[in-house]
C-alpha positions in Angstrom: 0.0 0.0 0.0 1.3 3.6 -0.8 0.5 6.3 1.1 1.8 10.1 0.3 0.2 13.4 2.1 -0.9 16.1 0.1 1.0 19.2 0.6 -1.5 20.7 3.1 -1.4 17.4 5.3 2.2 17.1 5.3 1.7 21.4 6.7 -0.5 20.3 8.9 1.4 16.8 10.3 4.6 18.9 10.5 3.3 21.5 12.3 1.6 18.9 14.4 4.3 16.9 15.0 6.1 20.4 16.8 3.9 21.5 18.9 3.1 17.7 20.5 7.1 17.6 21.1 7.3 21.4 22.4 8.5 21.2 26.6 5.7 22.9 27.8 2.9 20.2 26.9 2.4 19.3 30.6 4.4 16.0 30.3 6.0 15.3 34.0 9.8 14.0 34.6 9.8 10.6 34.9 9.8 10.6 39.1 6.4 11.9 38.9 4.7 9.1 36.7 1.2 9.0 37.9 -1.6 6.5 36.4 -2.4 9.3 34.6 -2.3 13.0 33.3 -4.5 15.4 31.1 -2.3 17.3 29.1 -4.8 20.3 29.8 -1.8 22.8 27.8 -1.5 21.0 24.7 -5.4 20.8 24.6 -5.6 23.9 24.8 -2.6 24.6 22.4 -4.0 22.4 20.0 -7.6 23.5 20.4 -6.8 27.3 20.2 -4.6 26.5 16.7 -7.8 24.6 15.3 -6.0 20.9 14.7 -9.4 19.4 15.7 -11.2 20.9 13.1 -9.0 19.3 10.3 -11.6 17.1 9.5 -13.7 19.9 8.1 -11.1 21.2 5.5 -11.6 19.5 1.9 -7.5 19.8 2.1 -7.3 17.7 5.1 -10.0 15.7 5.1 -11.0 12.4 7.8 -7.1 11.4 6.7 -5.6 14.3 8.8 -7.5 13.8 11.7 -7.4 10.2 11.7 -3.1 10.9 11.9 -3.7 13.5 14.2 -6.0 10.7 16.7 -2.8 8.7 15.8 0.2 11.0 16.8 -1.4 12.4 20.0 -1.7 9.2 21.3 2.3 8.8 21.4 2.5 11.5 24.3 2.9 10.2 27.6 -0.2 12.8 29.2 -3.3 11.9 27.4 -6.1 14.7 25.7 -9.4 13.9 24.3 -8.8 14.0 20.8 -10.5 11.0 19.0 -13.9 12.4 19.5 -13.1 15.7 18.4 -11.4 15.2 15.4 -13.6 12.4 14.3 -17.0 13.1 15.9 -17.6 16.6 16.2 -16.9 17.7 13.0 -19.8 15.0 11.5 -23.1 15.9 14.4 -23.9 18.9 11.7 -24.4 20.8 14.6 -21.6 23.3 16.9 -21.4 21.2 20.3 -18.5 22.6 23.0 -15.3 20.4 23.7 -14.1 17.8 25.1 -16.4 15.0 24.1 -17.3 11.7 25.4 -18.5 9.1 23.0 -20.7 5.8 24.6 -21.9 3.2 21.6 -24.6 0.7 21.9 -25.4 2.1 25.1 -22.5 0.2 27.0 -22.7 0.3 30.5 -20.2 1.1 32.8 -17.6 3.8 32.7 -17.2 6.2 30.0 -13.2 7.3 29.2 -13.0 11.3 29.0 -16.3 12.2 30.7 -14.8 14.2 33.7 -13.3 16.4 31.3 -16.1 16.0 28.9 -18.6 19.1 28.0 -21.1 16.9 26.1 -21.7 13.4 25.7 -22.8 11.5 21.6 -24.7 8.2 21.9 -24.3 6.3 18.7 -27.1 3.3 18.6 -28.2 1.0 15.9 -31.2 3.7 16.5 -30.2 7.0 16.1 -27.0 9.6 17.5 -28.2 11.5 20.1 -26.5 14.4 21.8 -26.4 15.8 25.4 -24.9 18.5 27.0 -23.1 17.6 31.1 -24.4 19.7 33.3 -21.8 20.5 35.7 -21.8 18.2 39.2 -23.5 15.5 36.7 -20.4 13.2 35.7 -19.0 11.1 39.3 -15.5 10.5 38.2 -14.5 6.5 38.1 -11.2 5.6 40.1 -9.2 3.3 37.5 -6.5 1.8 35.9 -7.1 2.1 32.2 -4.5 5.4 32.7 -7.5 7.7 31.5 -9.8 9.9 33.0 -13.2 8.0 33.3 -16.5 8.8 35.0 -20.0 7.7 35.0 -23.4 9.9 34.5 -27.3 9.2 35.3 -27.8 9.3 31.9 -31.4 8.6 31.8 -31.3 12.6 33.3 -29.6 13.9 30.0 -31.3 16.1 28.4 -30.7 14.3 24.9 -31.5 16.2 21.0 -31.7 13.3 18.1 -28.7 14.5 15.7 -29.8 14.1 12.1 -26.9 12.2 10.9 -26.2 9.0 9.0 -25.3 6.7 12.1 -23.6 4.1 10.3 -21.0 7.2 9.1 -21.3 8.1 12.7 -20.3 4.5 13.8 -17.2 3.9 10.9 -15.4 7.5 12.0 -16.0 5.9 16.0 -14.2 2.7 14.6 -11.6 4.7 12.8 -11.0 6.9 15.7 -10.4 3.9 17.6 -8.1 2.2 15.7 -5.9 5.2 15.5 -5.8 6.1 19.2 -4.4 1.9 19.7 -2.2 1.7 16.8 -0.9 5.0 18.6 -0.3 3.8 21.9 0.9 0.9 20.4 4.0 2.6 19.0 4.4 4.6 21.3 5.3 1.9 24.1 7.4 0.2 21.2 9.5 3.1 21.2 9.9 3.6 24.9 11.0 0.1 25.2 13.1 0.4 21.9 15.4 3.2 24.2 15.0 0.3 26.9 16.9 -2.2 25.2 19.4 0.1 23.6 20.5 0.9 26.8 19.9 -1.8 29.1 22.5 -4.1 29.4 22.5 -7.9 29.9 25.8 -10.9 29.9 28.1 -7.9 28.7 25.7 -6.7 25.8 22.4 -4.3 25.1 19.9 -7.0 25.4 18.4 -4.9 21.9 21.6 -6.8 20.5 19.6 -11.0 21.4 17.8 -12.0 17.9 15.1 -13.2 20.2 14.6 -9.4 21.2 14.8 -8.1 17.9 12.8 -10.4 16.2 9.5 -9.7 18.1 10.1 -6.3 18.4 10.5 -5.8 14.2 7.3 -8.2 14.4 5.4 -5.5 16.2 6.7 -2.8 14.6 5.5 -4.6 11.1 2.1 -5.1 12.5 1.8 -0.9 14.3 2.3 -0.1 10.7 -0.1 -2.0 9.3 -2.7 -1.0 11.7 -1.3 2.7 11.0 -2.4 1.9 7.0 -5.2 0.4 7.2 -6.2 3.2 9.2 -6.1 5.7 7.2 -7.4 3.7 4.6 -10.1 3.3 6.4 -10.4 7.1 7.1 -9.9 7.9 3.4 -13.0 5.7 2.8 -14.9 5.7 5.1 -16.1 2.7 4.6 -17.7 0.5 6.7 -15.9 -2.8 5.7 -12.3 -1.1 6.0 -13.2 0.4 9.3 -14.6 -2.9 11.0 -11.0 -4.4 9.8 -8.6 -2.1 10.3 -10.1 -2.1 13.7 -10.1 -5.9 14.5 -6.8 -6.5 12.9 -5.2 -3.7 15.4 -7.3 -5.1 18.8 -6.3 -8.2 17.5 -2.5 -8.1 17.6 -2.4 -5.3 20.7 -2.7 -7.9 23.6 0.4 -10.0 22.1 2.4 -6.8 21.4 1.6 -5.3 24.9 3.0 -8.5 26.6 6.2 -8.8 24.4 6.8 -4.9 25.8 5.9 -5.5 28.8 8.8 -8.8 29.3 11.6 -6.3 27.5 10.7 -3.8 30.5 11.5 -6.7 32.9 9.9 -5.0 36.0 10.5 -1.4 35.4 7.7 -2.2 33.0 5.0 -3.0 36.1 6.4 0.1 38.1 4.5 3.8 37.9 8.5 4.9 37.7 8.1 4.3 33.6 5.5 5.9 31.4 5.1 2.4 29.6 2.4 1.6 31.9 0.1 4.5 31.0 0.2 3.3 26.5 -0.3 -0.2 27.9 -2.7 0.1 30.0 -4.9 2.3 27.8 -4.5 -0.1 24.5 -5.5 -2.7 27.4 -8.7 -0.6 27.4 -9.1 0.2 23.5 -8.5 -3.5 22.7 -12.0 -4.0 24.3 -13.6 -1.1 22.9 -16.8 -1.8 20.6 -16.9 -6.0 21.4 -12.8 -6.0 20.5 -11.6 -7.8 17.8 -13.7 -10.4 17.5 -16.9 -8.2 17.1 -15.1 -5.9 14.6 -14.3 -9.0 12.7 -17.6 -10.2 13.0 -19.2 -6.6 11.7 -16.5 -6.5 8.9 -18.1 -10.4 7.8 -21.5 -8.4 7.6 -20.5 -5.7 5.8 -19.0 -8.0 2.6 -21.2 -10.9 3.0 -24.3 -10.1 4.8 -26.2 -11.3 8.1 -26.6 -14.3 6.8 
């Protein structure tokens, strides 16, 4: 598959690509690892230079954002983004940000809503919109290494969007699938430094073929699930979102415990930032039934119910 940006995306991904490595995101030293941060600057940074609205520029398009989903996942704090470059731009209507997304009406706790000012339902129904009062959301204690909360949401005051849901549902999937392949690479990479440096019997252990091996097999497969990605963005089609989804849920559990054994135990210590991409692809994996649902939905798509 080849893939080249136009000259407007490559603008956009390089300017992009600055202002997520700028110092004064909000990222802690390492001593200070907590289960989680929200990178409340670069939200702000990135909201006040409109990168979430890239999806709304004919130049940029649902590829753009779909990258942008992608690269912000690589920082160690973590910002809603895959809702509002992928979701907001599509409910033909102006809703405030940061937004949580709940689909099928899953219960539980929803990732973003503390930080959340409105909340999209995508059903086999109908999308439906709410705002969050403030005092509504109780935030969830948890280990996913997001923000997540929970909200009566029989209370919302919800307005039926008038917007094609399966569209609705393929940008979700796409939006998905980017933020995973995302944290995906990005704990690749911190573990990549690991073994470069770590030294084991006289040698880097990144110099054992048994090291490098798996760790060239995930980087083949985070680029695959990077491509079919954007594919999948580019079409937006259903069938290319359902498996460029399961194919990235599918290979995330192996590649997070191959990391995870490089680490050794600095890997299972708050004293790493490998814990926070881990733990939220351990969250993302599940997302929408996980792979075996979005495999399942892709079947449906080219061959029917039956």
């Amino acid at each position: 598959m080849r893939f080249d940006l136009n000259e407007d995306q490559s603008t956009y991904a390089t300017f992009l690509e600055q202002m997520l490595a700028a110092p004064d995101t909000g990222f802690q030293p390492v001593e200070g690892w907590g289960r989680y941060d929200y990178g409340t600057a670069l939200d702000a940074q990135l909201d006040e230079n409109g990168f979430f609205d890239a999806a709304r520029e004919e130049e940029l398009g649902s590829v753009t954002a779909a990258l942008m989903v992608y690269e912000a996942a690589q920082v160690p704090v973590c910002i809603e983004c895959a809702a509002s470059a992928l979701i907001r731009p599509f409910l033909g209507r102006d809703v405030s940000r940061p937004l949580a997304v709940v689909v099928d009406d899953a219960p539980g706790a929803i990732r973003y809503l503390p930080q959340a000012k409105g909340l999209v339902s995508i059903t086999a129904t109908g999308v439906r919109y709410a705002d969050l009062p403030e005092g509504a959301v109780q935030p969830v204690e948890s280990l996913y290494a997001y923000p997540m909360g929970t909200v009566d949401r029989d209370a919302l005051d919800w307005t039926a969007l008038d917007v094609d849901t399966g569209d609705l549902r393929t940008l979700w999937q796409v939006a998905v699938a980017a933020e995973l392949a995302g944290v995906l690479k990005a704990g690749m990479d911190a573990v990549i430094d690991h073994v470069r440096e770590r030294r084991q019997f006289g040698q880097p252990l990144g110099a054992f073929q048994g090291v490098q091996h798996r760790l060239a097999t995930a980087a083949v497969e985070i680029e695959g699930a990077r491509l079919q990605m954007l594919k999948a963005a580019q079409s937006r089609s259903a069938q290319d979102a359902a498996a460029a989804l399961g194919y990235v849920q599918g290979v995330a559990t192996r590649i997070t415990y191959d990391l995870h054994q490089f680490m050794g135990a600095m890997g299972l210590t708050l004293e790493h930032p490998l814990h926070r991409w881990s733990y939220r692809a351990k969250l993302l994996r599940a997302d929408l039934g996980g792979s075996s649902a979005s495999y399942l939905a892709y079947a449906t798509e080219r061959w029917g119910a039956a």
